[in-house]
N, C-alpha and C positions, 0 to 999 in steps of 0.2 A: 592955640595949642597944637604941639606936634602928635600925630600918631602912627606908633612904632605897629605893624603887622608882623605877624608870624605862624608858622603852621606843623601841629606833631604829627608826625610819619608813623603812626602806631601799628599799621599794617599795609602790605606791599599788595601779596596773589593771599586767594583761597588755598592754597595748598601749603601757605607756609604752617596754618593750623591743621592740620591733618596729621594726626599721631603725634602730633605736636604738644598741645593744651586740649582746653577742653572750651575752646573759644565759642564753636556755635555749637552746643547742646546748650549753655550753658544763654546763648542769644535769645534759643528758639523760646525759652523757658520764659525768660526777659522781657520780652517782645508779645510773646501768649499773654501774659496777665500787661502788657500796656493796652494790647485790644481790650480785653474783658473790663476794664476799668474807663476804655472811651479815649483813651491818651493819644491811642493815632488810629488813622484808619485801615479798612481793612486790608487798599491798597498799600498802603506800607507793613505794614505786616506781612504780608507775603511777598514785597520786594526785600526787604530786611531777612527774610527767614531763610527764601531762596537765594541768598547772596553766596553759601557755599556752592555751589553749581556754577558760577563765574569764573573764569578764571582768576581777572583782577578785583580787588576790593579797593583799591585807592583811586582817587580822584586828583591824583596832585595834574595831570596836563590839564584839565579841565580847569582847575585853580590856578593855574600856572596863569591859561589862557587867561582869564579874568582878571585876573594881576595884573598882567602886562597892559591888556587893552584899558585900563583905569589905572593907571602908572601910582602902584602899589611896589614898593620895592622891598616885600616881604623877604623872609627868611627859612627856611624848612627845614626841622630835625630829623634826623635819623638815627636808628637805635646800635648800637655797635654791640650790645648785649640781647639778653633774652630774660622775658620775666612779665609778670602780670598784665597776661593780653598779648604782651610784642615778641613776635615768635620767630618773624624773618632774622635768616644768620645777616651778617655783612657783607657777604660777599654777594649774596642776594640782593641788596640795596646798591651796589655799585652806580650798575647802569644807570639809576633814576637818578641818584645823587651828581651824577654827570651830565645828565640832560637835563636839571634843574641848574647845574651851576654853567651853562652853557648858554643859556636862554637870560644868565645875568645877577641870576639871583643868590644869596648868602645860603650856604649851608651847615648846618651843625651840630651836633650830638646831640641825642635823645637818650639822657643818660638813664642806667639801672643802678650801678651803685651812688649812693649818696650818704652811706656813712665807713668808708675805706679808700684812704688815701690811692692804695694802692692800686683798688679797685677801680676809682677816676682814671687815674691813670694809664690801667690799660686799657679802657675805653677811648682814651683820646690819643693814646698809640697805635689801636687798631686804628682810629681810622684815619692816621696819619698813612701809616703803611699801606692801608688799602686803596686811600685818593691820593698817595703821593702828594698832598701838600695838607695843611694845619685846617682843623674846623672852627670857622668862624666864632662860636661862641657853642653853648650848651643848656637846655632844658633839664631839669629831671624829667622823667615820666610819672606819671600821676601826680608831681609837682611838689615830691619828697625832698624834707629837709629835716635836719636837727641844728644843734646846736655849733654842729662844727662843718657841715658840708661847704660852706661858702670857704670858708677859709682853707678846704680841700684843693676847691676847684679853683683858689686864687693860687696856689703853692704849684696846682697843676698845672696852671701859666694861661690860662683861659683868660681872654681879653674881656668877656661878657657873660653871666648867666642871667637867665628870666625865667627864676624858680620861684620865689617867694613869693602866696596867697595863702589870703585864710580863708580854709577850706567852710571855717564857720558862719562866713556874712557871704562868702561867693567872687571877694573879690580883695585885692589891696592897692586902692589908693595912695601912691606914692610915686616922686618922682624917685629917677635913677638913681643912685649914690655908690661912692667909692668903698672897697674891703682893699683893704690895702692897692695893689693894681686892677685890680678887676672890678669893673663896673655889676652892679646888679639892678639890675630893670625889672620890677614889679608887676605881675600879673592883674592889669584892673577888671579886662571884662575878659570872660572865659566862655566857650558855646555852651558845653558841656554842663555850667556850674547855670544855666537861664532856663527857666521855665522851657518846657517843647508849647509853646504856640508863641506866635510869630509878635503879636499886637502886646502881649505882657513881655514880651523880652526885650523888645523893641522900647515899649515904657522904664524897663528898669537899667537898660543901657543910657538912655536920656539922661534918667535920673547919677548914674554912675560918673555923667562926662559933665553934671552939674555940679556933683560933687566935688571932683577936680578941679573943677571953675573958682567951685568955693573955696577950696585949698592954697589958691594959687598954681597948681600946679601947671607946668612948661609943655608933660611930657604924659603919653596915656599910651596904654600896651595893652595890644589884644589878641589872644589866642583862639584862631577858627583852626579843627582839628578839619586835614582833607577829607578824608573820611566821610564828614558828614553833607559836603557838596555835592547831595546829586540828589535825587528827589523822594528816594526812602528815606531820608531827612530832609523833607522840606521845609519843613518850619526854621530851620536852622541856616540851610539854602538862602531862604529866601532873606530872611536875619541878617546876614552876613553882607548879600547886595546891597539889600536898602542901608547898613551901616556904611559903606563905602560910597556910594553916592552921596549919604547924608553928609559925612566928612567933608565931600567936593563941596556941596552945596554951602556950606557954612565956613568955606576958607581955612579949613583945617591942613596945615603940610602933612604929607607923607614921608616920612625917613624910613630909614634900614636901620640897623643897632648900631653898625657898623658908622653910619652918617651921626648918627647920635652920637658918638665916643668922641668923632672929630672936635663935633659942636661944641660937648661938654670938657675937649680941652683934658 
């Protein structure tokens, strides 16, 4: 089996939220009743709460580092719009999106519209205009779709999206398949969508790449948000390691989307 990595850029600095949203009132709340219910501890709770005080909130060198030194040849989105949660502008995201694509790696929209043609669009103008050359492929955010978004984003001339999960079981088992020119790569295991302890998400990832096995399937797509790489998510942290050594360990290849498109011709 191949597997494809990737990773959502949901947030850049602490101050892209500021007057912005309403991102950490809205944490500290979040975070208060994950204590009071035992979900994390105390020390993440107050790493997590005191996160507006940092300047940065994203972990992508950190993830970058880890990629590269486990020859991951992930992909990382970035938002060219503003909306539920993602609040940095683009012109904000420049620099990172150049020191990620410099260190080797694919970059590409983190899309907010997903049901206006037009709306795609200029998402994937701005960030033509902004990086001076084309974005690899495109995510939604929150991993929105309807009925017509694929067929947007094919018209939009996007070589690759990796939107499609159901939000109801946590995952979609499927290999790639064609929408006219654009491939769509299926969301199997997601951080966000796995229990927060490390030993059950760990069990239901096995079980997810079992499931594949069963399927036949070639091809398995996983989304770790940066974000969550640093030890106020540890369980997620640690999640993410042990799935990438497990990979090495079991002869799993690593491709890009991009290597994938080749393959699949």
């Amino acid at each position: 089996m191949k597997i494809i990595v990737s990773h959502d850029v949901d947030h850049l600095y602490s101050c892209d939220h500021w007057f912005r949203d309403l991102f950490f009132p809205k944490l500290w709340i979040r975070e208060s009743l994950n204590l009071l219910k035992n979900r994390i501890t105390a020390k993440e709770w107050f790493s997590r709460c005191t996160s507006c005080f940092s300047k940065k909130i994203n972990y992508i060198p950190e993830l970058l580092e880890f990629d590269l030194k486990n020859g991951v040849p992930s992909t990382f989105f970035f938002g060219m719009s503003q909306g539920l949660g993602m609040s940095y502008r683009p012109e904000e995201a420049r620099e990172m999106i150049q020191f990620v694509r410099n260190h080797g790696f694919s970059v590409g929209v983190h899309g907010i519209c997903y049901d206006s043609q037009q709306g795609i669009q200029k998402e994937k103008n701005t960030f033509k205009e902004l990086m001076g050359f084309e974005p690899d492929g495109i995510r939604m955010h929150y991993v929105r779709f309807n009925e017509n978004t694929f067929r947007y984003l094919d018209e939009a001339g996007y070589g690759f999206d990796s939107t499609e999960f159901d939000k109801t079981i946590g995952c979609s088992i499927l290999d790639p398949y064609l929408i006219e020119k654009m491939w769509e790569f299926p969301v199997c295991v997601m951080d966000t969508y796995l229990p927060y302890n490390f030993e059950e998400a760990k069990h239901i990832t096995l079980q997810r790449l079992k499931d594949a096995e069963t399927k036949g399937c070639q091809w398995f797509t996983v989304l770790m948000h940066d974000v969550n790489y640093c030890d106020a998510y540890d369980a997620y942290k640690k999640w993410y390691e042990w799935f990438i050594h497990y990979c090495a360990e079991q002869g799993f290849e690593m491709k890009s989307f991009i290597d994938a498109i080749n393959e699949l011709g």
